[in-house]
ROKOLFI-668712 format. One record per residue (C-alpha): residue in three letters; x negated, y, z. Coordinates in steps of 0.5 Angstrom, whole numbers, plus 2048, in hexadecimal, padded with zeros to 3 digits. Each point is the difference from the previous one (the first is absolute). Example, Ala and Ser with C-alpha at 12.3 -4.5 7.8 and 13.67 -1.06 7.14 Angstrom:
2
ALA7E77F7810/SER7FE8077FE/
***
This chain:
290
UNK79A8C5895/UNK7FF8037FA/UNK8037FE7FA/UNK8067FC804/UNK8078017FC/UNK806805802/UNK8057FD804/UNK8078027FE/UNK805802804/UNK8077FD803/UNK805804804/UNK8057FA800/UNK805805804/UNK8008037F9/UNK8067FA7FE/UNK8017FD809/UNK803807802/UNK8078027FF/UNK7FE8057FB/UNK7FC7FB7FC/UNK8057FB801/UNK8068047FD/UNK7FC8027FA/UNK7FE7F87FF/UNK8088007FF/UNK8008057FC/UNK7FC7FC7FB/UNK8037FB800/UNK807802800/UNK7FE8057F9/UNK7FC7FB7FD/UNK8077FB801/UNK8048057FD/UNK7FC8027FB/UNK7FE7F77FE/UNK8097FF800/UNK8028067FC/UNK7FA7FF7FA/UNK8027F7800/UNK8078027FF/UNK7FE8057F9/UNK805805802/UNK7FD807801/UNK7FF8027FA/UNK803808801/UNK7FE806803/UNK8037FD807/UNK7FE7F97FF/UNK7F98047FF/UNK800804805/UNK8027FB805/UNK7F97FC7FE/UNK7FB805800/UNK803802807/UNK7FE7F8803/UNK7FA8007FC/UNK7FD807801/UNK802800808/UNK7FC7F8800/UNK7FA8017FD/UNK7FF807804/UNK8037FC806/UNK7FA7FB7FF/UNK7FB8057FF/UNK801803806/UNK8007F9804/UNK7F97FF7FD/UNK7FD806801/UNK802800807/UNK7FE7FA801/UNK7F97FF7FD/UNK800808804/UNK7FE8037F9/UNK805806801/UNK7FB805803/UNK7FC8007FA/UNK8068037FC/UNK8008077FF/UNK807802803/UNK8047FF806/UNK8017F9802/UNK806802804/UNK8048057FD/UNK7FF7FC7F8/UNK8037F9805/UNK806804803/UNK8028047FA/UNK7FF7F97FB/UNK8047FC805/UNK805806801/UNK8008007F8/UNK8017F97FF/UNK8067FF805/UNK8048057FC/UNK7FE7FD7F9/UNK8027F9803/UNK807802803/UNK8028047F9/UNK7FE7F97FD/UNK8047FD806/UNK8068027FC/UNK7FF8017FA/UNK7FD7FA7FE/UNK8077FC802/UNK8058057FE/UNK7FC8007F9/UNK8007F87FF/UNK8047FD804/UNK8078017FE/UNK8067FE802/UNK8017FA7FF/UNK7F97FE800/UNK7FF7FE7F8/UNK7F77FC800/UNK7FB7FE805/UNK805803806/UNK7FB7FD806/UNK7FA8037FD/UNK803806800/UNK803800807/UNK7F97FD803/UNK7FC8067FC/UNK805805804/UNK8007FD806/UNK7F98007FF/UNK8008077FE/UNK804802806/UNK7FC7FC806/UNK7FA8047FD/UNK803806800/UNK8007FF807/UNK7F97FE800/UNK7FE8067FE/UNK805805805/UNK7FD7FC804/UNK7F8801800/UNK8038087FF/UNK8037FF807/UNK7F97FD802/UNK7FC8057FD/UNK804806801/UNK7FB805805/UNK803802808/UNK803806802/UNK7F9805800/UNK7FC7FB7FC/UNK7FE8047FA/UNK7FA7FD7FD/UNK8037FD7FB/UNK8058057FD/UNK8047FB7FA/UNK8017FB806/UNK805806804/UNK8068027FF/UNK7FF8067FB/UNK7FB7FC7FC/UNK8047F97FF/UNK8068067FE/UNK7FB8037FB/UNK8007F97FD/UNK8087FF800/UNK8008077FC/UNK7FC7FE7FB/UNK8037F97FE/UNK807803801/UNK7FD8057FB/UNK7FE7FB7FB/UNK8067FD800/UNK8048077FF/UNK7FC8017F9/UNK8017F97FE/UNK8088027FF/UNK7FE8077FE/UNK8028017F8/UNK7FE807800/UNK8028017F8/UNK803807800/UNK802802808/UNK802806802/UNK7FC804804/UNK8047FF807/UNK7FD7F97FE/UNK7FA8027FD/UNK7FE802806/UNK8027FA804/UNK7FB7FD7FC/UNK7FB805802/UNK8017FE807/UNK8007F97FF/UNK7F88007FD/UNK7FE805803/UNK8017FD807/UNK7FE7FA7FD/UNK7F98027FD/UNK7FE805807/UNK8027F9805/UNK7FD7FB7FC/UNK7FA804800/UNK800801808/UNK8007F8801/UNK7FA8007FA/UNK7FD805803/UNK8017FC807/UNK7FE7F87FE/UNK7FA8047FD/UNK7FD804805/UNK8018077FD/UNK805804804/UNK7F9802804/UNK7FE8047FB/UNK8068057FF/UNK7FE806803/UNK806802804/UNK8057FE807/UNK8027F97FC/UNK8057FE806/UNK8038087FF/UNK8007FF7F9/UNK8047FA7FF/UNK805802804/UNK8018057FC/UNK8007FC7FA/UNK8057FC803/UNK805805801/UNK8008047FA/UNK8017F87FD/UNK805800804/UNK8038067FE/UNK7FF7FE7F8/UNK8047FA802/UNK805803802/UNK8018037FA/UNK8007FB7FC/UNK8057FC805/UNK8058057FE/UNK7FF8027F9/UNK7FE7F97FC/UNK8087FE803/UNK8028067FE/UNK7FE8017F8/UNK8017F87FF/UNK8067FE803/UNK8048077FF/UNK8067FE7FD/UNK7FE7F97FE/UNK8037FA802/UNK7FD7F97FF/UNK8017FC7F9/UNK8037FA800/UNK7FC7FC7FF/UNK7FA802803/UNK7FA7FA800/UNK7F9801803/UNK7FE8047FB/UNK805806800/UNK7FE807802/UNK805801804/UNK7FE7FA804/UNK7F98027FF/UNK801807803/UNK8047FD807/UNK7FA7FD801/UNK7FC8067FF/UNK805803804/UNK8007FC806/UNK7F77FF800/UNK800808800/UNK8047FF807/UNK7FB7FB802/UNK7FA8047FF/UNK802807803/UNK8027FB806/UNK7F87FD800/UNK7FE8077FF/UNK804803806/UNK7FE7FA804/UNK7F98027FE/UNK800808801/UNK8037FE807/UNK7FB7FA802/UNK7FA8057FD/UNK802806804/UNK8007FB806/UNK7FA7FE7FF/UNK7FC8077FE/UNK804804805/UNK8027FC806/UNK7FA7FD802/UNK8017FA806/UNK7FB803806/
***
C-alpha cells in the first residue's frame, strides 16, 4: 500500500552468534573497567590516561558496531565492513592487552596503598576482555585460500600489529640531537608506519582498486624492503645507543635507558611481523592452493 511506513530491520544473529556474543562481553568488560577505575579518582597521568581512553574508545566503537549490525545499517556505509571489523578488533586487542599490564604495574603497588579491590576488579576485567576481543579475532580471521577480506588474513591482522607497535616505538622515541645511525632508525620507523597505515586505509575504504599495478605483487615487495629497513634498524638503534653505556642506577620508567630497551626489543617484534608477513604474503601471491 501506498503510504505504509518502513519497517526496520533486525538481524538478532548480530548479539545470538559467538561473534556477537563475544563483542556483548567485550562491551560490558571495558565499560566495567573503565566505570571501577574513574570512582576510584586515581588515573590522572599520562598511563591512568591511556589506560581510560583504551576502555572507552574500544566501548563505544564495540557498541556501534553491534547496532550497526544489528539494525543491518552497515551496507550503507562507504567502506568495507569486513575489513574495518577484523583490523578494529585486531586493534583493540592490542590496546586491551598493553592496558592489561600497564594499568596494574602503574597503580597497584606493592602493597597495594587505596581503592585496591576497584583496581584489582578493573584489571581483571581488563584482561578477561582482552580475551574477548582475541577471541572475536580467532573467530573472524579468514580460512586458509579466503581472500575477500584482506585485514581478516594473516598478513592483514599483521599490518595492524605493525602499526600499533609502531606507535608504540614514537611513544618512547626522544629524537633531540641523534646521531645519524639513529636518524635514520627514525626513518625506518615512520616511513613503514606511514606506507602501512595507508595500505589498511586504503583497504577499510575500498581504495586499492584504483592503483594502477599488480597490488599482490607490489605489497610483496613492500614487505621485503620493510623487512630489510627493519633489520637495519635491529642492528643499528643497539649499536649507537647502548655502546659503551650501562644502566644508571636508579632508573625509573622514565629513563632513557629504560625507554631505548623497550624500543629495542618493539624494533625485534616488528621485523619478526614483517618477516611473518613477506613469508604468508609470498604464500598467498605465489603459491596459489589448486
Amino acid at each position: 500500500l501506498a503510504g505504509t511506513m518502513a519497517v526496520a530491520t533486525v538481524n538478532l544473529r548480530a548479539v545470538t552468534s559467538w561473534v556477537g556474543i563475544a563483542r556483548l562481553c567485550a562491551v560490558v568488560l571495558s565499560c566495567t573497567a573503565f566505570s571501577l577505575v574513574a570512582s576510584t579518582r586515581d588515573f590522572v597521568t599520562t598511563y591512568g590516561t591511556w589506560c581510560m581512553f583504551t576502555w572507552c574508545f574500544c566501548f563505544i566503537v564495540t557498541l556501534l558496531v553491534l547496532v550497526l549490525e544489528l539494525l543491518e545499517l552497515y551496507p550503507k556505509l562507504p567502506l568495507s565492513w569486513d575489513d574495518f571489523t577484523s583490523a578494529f578488533s585486531m586493534l583493540a586487542a592490542l590496546m586491551v592487552f598493553t592496558t592489561s599490564v600497564v594499568y596494574p604495574s602503574t597503580f597497584i603497588g606493592s602493597p597495594c596503598s587505596s581503592n585496591c579491590a576497584q583496581k584489582a576488579v578493573a584489571t581483571t576485567a581488563s584482561c578477561l576482555c582482552f580475551l574477548a576481543y582475541a577471541l572475536e579475532v580467532g573467530l573472524t580471521r579468514a580460512k586458509p585460500g579466503d581472500i575477500s577480506s584482506f585485514l581478516s588474513t594473516v598478513p592483514g591482522l599483521l599490518k595492524v600489529f605493525e602499526v600499533y607497535v609502531a606507535c608504540l616505538i614514537f611513544s618512547l622515541l626522544d629524537t633531540k640531537n641523534l646521531e645519524a645511525g639513529l636518524q635514520w632508525c627514525v626513518a625506518v620507523y615512520c616511513i613503514c608506519f606511514i606506507i602501512t597505515f595507508l595500505i589498511i586505509i586504503f583497504t577499510i575504504g575500498r581504495c586499492l582498486s584504483y592503483i594502477p599495478c599488480p597490488l599482490e605483487k607490489m605489497l610483496v615487495g613492500y614487505n621485503a624492503l620493510a623487512l630489510v629497513m627493519y633489520i637495519t634498524a635491529t642492528i643499528l638503534w643497539p649499536f649507537y645507543n647502548f655502546k659503551d653505556q650501562t644502566r644508571p642506577n636508579p632508573c625509573g620508567s622514565q629513563c632513557p635507558w629504560n625507554k631505548n630497551l623497550g624500543v629495542t626489543f618493539l624494533t625485534i617484534f616488528n621485523l619478526i611481523a614483517y618477516l611473518v608477513d613477506l613469508i604468508y604474503s609470498t604464500r598467498m601471491v605465489f603459491i596459489r592452493a589448486p
